[in-house]
Legacy VTK file of the C-alpha trace (Angstrom):
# vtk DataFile Version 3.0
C-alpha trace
ASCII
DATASET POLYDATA
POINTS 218 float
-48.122 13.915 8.076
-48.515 16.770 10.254
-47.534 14.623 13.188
-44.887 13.660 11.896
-43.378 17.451 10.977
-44.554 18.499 14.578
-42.609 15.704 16.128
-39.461 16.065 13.633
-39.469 19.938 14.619
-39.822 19.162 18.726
-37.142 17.301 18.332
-35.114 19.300 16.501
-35.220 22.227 19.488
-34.275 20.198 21.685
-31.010 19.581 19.738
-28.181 22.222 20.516
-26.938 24.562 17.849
-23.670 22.545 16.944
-25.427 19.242 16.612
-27.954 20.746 14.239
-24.480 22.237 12.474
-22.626 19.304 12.080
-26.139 16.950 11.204
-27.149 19.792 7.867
-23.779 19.082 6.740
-23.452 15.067 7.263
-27.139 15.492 5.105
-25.301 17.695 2.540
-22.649 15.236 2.157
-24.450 12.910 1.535
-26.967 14.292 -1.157
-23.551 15.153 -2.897
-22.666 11.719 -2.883
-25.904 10.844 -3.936
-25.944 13.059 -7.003
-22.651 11.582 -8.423
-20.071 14.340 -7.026
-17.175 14.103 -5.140
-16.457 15.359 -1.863
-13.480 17.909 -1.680
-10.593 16.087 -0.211
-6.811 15.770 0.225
-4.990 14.968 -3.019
-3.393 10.955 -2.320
-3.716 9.638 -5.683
-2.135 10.325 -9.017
-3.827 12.688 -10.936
-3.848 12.415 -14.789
-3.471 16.085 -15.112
-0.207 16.159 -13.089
0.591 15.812 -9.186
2.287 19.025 -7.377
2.369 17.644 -3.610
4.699 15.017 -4.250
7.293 14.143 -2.122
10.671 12.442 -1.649
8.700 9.491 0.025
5.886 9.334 -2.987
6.217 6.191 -4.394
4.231 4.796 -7.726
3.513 1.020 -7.680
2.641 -1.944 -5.743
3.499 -2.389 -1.743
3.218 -6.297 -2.522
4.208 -9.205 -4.746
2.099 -7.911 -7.723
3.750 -6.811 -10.982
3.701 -3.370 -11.720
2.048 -3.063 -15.411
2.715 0.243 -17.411
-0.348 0.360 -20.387
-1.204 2.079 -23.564
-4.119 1.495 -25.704
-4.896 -1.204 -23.379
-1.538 -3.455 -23.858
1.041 -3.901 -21.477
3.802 -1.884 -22.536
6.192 -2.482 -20.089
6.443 -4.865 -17.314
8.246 -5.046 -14.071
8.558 -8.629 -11.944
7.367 -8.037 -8.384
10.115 -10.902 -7.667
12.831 -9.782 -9.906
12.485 -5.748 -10.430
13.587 -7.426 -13.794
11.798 -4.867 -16.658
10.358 -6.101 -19.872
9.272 -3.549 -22.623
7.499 -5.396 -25.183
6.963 -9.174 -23.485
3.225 -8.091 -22.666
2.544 -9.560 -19.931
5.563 -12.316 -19.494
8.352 -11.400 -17.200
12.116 -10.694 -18.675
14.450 -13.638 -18.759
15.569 -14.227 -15.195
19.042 -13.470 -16.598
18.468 -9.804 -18.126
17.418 -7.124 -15.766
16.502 -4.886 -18.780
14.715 -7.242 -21.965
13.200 -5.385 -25.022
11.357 -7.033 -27.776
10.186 -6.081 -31.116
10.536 -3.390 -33.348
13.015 -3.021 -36.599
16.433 -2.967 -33.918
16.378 -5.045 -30.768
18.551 -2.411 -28.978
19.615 0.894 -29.996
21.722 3.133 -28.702
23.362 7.078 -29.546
25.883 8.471 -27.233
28.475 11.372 -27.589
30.712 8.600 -26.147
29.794 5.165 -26.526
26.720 4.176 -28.293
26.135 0.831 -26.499
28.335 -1.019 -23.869
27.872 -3.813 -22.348
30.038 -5.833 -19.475
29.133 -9.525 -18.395
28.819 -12.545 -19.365
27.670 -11.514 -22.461
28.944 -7.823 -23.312
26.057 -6.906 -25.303
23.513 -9.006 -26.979
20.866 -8.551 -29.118
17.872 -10.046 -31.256
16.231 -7.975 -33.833
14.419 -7.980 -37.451
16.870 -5.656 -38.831
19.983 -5.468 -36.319
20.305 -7.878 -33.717
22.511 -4.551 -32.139
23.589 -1.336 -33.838
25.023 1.554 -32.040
25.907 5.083 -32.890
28.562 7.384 -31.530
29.791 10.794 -33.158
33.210 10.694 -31.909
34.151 7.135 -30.576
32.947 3.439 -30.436
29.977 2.567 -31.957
29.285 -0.494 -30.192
31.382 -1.839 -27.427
31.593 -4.979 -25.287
33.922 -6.738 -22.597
33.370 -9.899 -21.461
35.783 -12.151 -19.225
34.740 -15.116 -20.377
32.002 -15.228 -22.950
31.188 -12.804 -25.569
32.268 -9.206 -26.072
29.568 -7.918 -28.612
26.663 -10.998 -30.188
24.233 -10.446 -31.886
21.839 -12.496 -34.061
19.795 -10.998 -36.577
17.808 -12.113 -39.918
19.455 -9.185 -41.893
22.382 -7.796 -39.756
24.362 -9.393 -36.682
26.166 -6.655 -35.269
26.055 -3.135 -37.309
28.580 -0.567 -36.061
28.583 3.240 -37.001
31.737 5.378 -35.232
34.379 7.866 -35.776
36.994 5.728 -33.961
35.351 2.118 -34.046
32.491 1.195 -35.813
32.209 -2.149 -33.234
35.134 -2.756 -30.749
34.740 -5.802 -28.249
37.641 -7.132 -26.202
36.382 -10.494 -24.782
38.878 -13.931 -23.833
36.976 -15.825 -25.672
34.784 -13.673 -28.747
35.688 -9.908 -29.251
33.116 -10.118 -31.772
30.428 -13.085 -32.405
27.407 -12.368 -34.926
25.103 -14.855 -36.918
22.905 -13.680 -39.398
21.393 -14.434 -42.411
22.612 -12.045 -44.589
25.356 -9.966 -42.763
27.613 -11.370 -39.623
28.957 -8.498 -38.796
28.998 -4.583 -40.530
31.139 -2.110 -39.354
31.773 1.329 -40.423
34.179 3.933 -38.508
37.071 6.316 -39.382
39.439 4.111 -37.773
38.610 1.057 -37.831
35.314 -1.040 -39.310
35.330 -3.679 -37.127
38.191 -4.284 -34.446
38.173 -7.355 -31.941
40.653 -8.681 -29.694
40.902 -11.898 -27.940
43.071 -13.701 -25.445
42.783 -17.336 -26.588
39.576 -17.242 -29.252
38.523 -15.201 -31.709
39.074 -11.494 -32.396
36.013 -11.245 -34.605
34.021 -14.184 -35.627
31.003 -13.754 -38.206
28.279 -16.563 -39.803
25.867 -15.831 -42.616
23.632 -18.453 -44.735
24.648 -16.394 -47.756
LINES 1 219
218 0 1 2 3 4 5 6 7 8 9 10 11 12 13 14 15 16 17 18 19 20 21 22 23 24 25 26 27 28 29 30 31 32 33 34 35 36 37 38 39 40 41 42 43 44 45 46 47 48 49 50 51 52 53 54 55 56 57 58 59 60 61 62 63 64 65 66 67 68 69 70 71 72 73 74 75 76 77 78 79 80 81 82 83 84 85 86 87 88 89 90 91 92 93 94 95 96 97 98 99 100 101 102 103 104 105 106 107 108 109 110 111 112 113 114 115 116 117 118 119 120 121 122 123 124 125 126 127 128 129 130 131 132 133 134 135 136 137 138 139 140 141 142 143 144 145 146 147 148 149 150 151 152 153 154 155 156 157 158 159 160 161 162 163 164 165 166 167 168 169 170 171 172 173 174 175 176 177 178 179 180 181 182 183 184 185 186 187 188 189 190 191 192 193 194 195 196 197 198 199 200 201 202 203 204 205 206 207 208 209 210 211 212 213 214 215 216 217
């Protein structure tokens, strides 16, 4: 053993100063790591407690054809297709319909919506649609159109619910939909269509269909 020391400390003079320097500290790092600690080093991941060197280039995802999963309580809350960008929020881990960029699922209301000027509008092929327990779509506004939809050729507002189609609160329109086909399409099992507004209830205009169409079982 004393060999050994006598031969570990010869060799050590004959190292120079900086090499002795920079060997004490490759040691040190490595009894750190040993122990379970972390080294101190540049911040390039997301902390949990906030980031403050972000930048206009920092970017939070995937950099290849992976799905981006955002998680609570270890479920999938919301999902975006790598393929797509198309966002799901309560699909778990199933991709949105090919055809909606935005899909939501669950909860007492499919969609809802409050704005000081419209509380849901919707433009397409479908203006808005919706699928819920309670309200397939209800919408809000304090001083216009509840729920608004323009379609070109299919339908302005639908919604299909097992208690309420289409429910419509406004101070102008409770549910206004200008479509060539439906202004207005709900099925439902209990209420096609409810609308409530200063002006009007329900209003729905159509080129060559239906202004406002409503189906319920009872």
């Amino acid at each position: 053993m004393k060999k050994i020391l006598t031969e570990r400390n010869n060799a050590t003079k004959k190292l120079p100063a900086k090499s002795i320097k920079q060997t004490s500290l490759l040691i040190a790092f490595f009894t750190v790591t040993g122990l379970g600690l972390q080294a101190v080093t540049a911040q390039t991941t997301w902390s949990l407690s906030g980031n403050n060197n972000t930048t206009t280039a920092s970017k939070l995802g995937t950099t290849k054809a992976m799905p981006l999963r955002l998680i609570t309580k270890n479920t999938t809350r919301i999902y975006i297709d790598p393929a797509t960008g198309n966002v799901s929020i309560g699909t778990g881990d199933t991709a949105a319909n090919s055809n909606y960029r935005l899909q939501v699922n669950g909860g007492v209301y499919g969609v809802y919506s409050n704005g000081s000027s419209y509380g849901l509008y919707g433009n397409g092929s479908t203006g808005v649609y919706g699928n819920g327990i309670t309200y397939g779509v209800s919408g809000y506004s304090l001083n216009n159109i509840g729920s608004f939809g323009f379609s070109n050729y299919g339908y302005g507002v639908e919604g299909i619910s097992g208690n309420t189609g289409i429910y419509g609160d406004g101070e102008s329109y409770g549910v206004y939909a200008v479509s060539s086909q439906y202004g207005v399409y709900a099925n439902s099992n209990s209420t096609g269509v409810y609308g409530q507004g200063v002006g009007y209830g329900i209003y729905g205009y159509s080129n060559s269909g239906y202004g406002v169409s409503g189906w319920s079982d009872k």
